[in-house]
C-alpha positions as CSV (number, residue, x, y, z in Angstrom):
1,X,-10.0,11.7,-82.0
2,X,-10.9,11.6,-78.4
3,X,-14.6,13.0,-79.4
4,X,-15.1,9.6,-81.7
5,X,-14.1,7.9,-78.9
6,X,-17.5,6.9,-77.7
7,X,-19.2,6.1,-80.5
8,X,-16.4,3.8,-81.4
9,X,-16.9,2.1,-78.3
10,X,-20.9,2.1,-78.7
11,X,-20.2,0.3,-82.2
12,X,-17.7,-2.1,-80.8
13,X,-19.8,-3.0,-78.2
14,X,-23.1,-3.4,-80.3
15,X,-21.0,-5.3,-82.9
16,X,-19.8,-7.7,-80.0
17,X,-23.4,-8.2,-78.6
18,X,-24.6,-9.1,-82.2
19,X,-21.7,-11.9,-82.3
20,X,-22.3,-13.2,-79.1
21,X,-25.5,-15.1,-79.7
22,X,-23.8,-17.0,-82.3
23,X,-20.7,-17.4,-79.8
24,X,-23.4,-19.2,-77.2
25,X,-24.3,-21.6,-80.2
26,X,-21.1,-22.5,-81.0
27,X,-20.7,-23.0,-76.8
28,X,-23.6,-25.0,-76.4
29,X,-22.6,-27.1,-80.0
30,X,-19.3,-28.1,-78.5
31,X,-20.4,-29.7,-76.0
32,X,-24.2,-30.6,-77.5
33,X,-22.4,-34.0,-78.4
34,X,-21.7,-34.5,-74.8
35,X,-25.3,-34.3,-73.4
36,X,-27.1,-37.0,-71.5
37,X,-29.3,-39.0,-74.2
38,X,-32.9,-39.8,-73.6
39,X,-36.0,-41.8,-75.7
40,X,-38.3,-39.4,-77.0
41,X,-41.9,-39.1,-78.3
42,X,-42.8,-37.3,-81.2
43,X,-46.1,-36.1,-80.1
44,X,-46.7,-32.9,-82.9
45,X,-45.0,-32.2,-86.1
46,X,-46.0,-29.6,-88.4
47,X,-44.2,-27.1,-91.0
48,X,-45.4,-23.3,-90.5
49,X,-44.9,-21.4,-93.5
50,X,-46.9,-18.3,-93.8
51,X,-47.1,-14.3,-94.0
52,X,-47.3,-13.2,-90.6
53,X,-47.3,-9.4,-90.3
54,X,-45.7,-8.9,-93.7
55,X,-42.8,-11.4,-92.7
56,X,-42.7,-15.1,-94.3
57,X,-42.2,-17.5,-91.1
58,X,-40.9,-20.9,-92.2
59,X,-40.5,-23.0,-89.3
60,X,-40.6,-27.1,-88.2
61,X,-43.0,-26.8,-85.2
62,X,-41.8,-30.0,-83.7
63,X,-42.9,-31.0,-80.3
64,X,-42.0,-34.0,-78.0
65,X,-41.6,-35.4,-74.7
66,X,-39.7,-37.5,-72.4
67,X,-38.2,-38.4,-69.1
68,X,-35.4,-37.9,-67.1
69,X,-35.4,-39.3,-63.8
70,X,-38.4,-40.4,-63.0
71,X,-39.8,-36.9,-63.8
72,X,-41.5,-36.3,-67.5
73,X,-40.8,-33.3,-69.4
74,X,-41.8,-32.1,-73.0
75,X,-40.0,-29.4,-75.4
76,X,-41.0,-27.4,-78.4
77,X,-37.7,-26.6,-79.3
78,X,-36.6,-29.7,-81.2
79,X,-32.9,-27.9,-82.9
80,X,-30.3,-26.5,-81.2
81,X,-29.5,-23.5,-83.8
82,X,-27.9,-19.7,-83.7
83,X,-30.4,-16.8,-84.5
84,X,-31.3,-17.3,-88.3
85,X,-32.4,-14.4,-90.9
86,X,-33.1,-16.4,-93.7
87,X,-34.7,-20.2,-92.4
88,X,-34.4,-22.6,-95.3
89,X,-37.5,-24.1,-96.4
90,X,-35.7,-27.2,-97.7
91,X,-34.3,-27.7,-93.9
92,X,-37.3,-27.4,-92.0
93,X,-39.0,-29.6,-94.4
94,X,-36.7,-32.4,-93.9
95,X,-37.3,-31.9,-89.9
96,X,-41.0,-32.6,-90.3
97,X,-40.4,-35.5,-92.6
98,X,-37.8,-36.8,-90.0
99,X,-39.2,-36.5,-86.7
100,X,-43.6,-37.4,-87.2
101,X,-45.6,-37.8,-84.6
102,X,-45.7,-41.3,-82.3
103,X,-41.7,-41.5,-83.7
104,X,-39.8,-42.9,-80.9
105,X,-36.3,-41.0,-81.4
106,X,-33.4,-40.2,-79.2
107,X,-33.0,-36.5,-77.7
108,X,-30.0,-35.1,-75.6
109,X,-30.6,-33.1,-72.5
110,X,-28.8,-30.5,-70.9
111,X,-26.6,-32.5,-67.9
112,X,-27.8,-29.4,-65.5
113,X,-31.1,-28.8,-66.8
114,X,-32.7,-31.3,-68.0
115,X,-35.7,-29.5,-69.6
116,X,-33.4,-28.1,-71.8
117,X,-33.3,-30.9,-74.5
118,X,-33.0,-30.9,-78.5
119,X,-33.5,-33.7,-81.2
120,X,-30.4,-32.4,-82.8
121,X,-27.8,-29.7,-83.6
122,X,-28.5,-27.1,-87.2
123,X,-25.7,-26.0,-89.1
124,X,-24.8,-22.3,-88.7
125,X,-26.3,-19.5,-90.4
126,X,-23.4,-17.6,-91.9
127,X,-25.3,-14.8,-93.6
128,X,-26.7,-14.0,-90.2
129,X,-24.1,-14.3,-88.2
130,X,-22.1,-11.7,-90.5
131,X,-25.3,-9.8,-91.2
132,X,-26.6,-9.1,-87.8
133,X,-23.4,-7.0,-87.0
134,X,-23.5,-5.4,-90.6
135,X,-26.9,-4.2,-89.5
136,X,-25.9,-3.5,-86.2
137,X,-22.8,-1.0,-87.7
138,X,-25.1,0.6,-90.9
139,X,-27.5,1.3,-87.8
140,X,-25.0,2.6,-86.0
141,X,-23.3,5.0,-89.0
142,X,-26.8,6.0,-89.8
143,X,-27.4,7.6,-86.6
144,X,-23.5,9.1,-86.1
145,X,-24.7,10.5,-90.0
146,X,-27.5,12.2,-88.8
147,X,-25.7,13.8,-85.2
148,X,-22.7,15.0,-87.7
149,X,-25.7,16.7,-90.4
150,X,-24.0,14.5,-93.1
151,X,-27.1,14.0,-94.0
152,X,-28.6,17.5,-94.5
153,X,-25.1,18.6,-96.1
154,X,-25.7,15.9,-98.4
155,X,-29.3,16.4,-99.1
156,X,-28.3,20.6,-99.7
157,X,-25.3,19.3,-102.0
158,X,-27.8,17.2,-104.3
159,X,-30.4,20.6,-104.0
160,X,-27.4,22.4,-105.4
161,X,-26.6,19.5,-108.4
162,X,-29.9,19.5,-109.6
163,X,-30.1,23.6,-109.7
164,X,-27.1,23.5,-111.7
165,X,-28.1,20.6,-114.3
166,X,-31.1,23.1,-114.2
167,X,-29.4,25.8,-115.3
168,X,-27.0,24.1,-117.2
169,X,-29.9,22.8,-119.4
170,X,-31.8,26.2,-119.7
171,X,-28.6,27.7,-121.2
172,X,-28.5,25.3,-123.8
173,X,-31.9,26.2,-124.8
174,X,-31.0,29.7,-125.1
C-alpha cells in the first residue's frame, strides 16, 4: 500500500489543482457583486467563431474602457467566468447583441486593482469544472497503466484471444 502512496498523492493533488480554478471563480463571484461600479464605453464588439488549429473558438470579443480616478483604463475581458470546455454559442451571441460599440454601460472594478474590471459575471461551466479533473485522473491512470505494463499484459491477452478464436474457427472447418 505504501508503494501507491505517491501516485495517490500525485492524483490528489492534480485533481485539487484542476478544481481550484473554478474555486477562484466562485472567490472572485462572491464578492464580484461587491465591486466598485464605473460608466463604461463599448468601444469594440465582435463574435469570433472559427476553426483555429482544428479547434472551433466561439468567443464575444468585447472591448471597453473607462476611468477610475482620474486615470483611464480599458479591458478586453468583458465576463468574469471559470475555465470553459464547451463555450455556448447562444451565450456569446447575446454578449455581442448586449454590449455594441459607443454603448455607455456600467462595469465593476476590482476595489484593489482597478484595471481588473468586468461587464458582468457568466454562469458556471459544470461540464468543465467536473471534466477538467476527469481528464486530469484518466491522464493520470493512463500513465500508472503503462509504469504497471497493464497495458502490454493487456495488449498480449487480446494477442492470445484472437489466436484462439483462430483456432477455434480452423477446427470447425476441419
Amino acid at each position: 500500500m505504501l508503494s501507491k502512496l505517491p501516485q495517490l498523492l500525485v492524483f490528489l493533488l492534480f485533481t485539487m489543482l484542476g478544481l481550484a480554478q473554478t474555486l477562484i471563480y466562485w472567490r472572485f463571484s462572491r464578492t464580484f457583486t461587491g465591486w466598485s461600479r464605473v460608466r463604461a464605453e463599448i468601444t469594440h464588439s465582435r463574435l469570433l467563431n472559427q476553426l483555429i488549429a482544428g479547434r472551433n473558438i466561439v468567443e464575444a470579443i468585447i472591448a471597453f474602457r473607462y476611468e477610475v480616478d482620474g486615470c483611464e483604463y480599458s479591458s478586453k475581458t468583458p465576463v468574469l467566468r471559470s475555465y470553459n470546455l464547451f463555450p455556448s454559442i447562444a451565450y456569446e451571441s447575446r454578449l455581442v447583441k448586449k454590449y455594441r460599440p459607443g454603448d455607455m454601460v456600467t462595469a465593476r472594478f476590482h476595489p484593489l486593482e482597478p484595471s481588473i474590471a468586468y461587464l458582468e459575471r457568466a454562469p458556471i461551466s459544470w461540464s468543465s469544472t467536473l471534466l477538467v479533473p476527469a481528464w486530469i485522473a484518466l491522464g493520470l491512470a493512463v500513465i500508472y497503466g503503462i509504469n504497471e505494463g497493464y497495458f502490454t499484459r493487456l495488449w498480449d491477452y487480446l494477442l492470445l484471444q484472437n489466436d484462439l478464436l483462430i483456432m477455434e474457427s480452423e477446427s470447425r472447418r476441419q
